[in-house]
C-alpha positions in Angstrom: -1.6 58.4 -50.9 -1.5 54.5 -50.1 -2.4 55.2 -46.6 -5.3 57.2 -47.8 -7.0 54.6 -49.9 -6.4 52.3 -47.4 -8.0 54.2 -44.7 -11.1 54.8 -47.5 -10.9 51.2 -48.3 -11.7 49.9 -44.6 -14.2 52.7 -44.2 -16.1 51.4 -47.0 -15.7 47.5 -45.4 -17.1 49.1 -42.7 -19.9 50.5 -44.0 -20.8 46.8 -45.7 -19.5 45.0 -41.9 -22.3 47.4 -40.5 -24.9 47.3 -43.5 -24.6 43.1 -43.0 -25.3 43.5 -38.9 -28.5 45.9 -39.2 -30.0 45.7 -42.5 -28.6 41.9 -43.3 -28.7 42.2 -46.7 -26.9 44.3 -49.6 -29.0 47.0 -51.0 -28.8 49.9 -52.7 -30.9 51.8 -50.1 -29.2 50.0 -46.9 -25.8 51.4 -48.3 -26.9 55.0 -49.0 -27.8 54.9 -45.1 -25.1 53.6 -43.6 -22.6 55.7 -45.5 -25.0 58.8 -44.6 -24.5 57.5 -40.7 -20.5 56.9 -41.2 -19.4 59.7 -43.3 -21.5 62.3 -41.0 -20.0 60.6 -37.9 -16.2 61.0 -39.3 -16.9 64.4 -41.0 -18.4 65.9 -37.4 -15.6 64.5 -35.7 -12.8 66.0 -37.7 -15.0 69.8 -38.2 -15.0 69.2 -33.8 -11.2 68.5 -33.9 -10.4 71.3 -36.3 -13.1 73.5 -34.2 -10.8 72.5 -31.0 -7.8 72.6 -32.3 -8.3 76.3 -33.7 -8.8 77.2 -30.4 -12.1 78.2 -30.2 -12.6 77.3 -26.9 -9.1 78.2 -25.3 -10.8 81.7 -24.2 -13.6 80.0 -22.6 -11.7 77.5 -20.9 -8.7 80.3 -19.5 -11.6 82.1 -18.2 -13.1 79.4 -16.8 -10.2 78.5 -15.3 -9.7 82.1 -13.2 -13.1 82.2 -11.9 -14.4 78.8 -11.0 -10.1 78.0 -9.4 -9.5 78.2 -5.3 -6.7 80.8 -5.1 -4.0 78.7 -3.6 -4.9 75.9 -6.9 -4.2 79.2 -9.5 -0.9 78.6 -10.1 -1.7 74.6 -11.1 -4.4 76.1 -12.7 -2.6 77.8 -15.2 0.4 75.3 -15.6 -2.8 73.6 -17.6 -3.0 73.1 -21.3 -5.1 74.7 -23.3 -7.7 72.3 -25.6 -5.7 74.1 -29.1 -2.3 72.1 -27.3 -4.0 69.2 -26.6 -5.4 68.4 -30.2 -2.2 68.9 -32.1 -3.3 66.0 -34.7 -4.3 66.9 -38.3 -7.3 66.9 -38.8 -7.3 67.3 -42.5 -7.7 63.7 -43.7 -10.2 63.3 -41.7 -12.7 65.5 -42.7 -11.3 64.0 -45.9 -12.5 60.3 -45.4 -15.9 61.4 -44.2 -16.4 63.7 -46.8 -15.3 61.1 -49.6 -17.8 58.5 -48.0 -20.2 61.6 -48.1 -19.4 61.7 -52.2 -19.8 57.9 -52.5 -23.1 58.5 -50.7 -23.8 61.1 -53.3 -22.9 58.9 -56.3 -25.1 55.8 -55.0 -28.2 58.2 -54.4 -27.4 59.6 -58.4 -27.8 55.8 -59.2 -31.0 54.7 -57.0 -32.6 57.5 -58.6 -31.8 57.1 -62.0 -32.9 53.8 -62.3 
């Protein structure tokens, strides 16, 4: 649990490190889009790791693999690993911490436009 809102804490520095170096200033607006830009970038890249790592593209890559191989390479060939073994890493919490900075997103645009 500590490790989580620790790695949700320095997302949301970041966020404010990279509202200060493009929009220079702190604004309402300025931090709707950059949590918009950072919790889309770390949501994609845990739905492409979970995409990978359910081996979605293990078919296409075996196949791949026996046309596109020399025959005296086929046995190296298939010694390979397949992407599913390659991203063994959970990728849970991190479609986790892009969706919560998605909800903060959420919770800031509830604010700009009720006031």
């Amino acid at each position: 649990m500590k490790k989580r809102l620790m790695y949700f804490l320095s997302s949301q520095v970041f966020i404010l490190v990279l509202m200060l170096i493009f929009y220079k200033n702190f604004q309402l607006v300025s931090y709707i889009n950059m949590s918009f830009f950072v919790g889309g970038t770390i949501t994609f890249i845990g739905l492409m790791t979970y995409v990978v790592a359910g081996g979605f593209f293990d078919f296409f890559t075996e196949s791949t693999r026996k046309v596109f191989t020399p025959r005296h390479m086929k046995k190296e060939a298939q010694a390979m690993r397949l992407p599913s073994e390659v991203f063994s890493f959970p990728y849970k919490p991190i479609i986790a911490l892009g969706l919560s900075d998605l909800f903060c997103m959420c919770i800031a645009l509830f604010f700009y436009y009720s006031f």
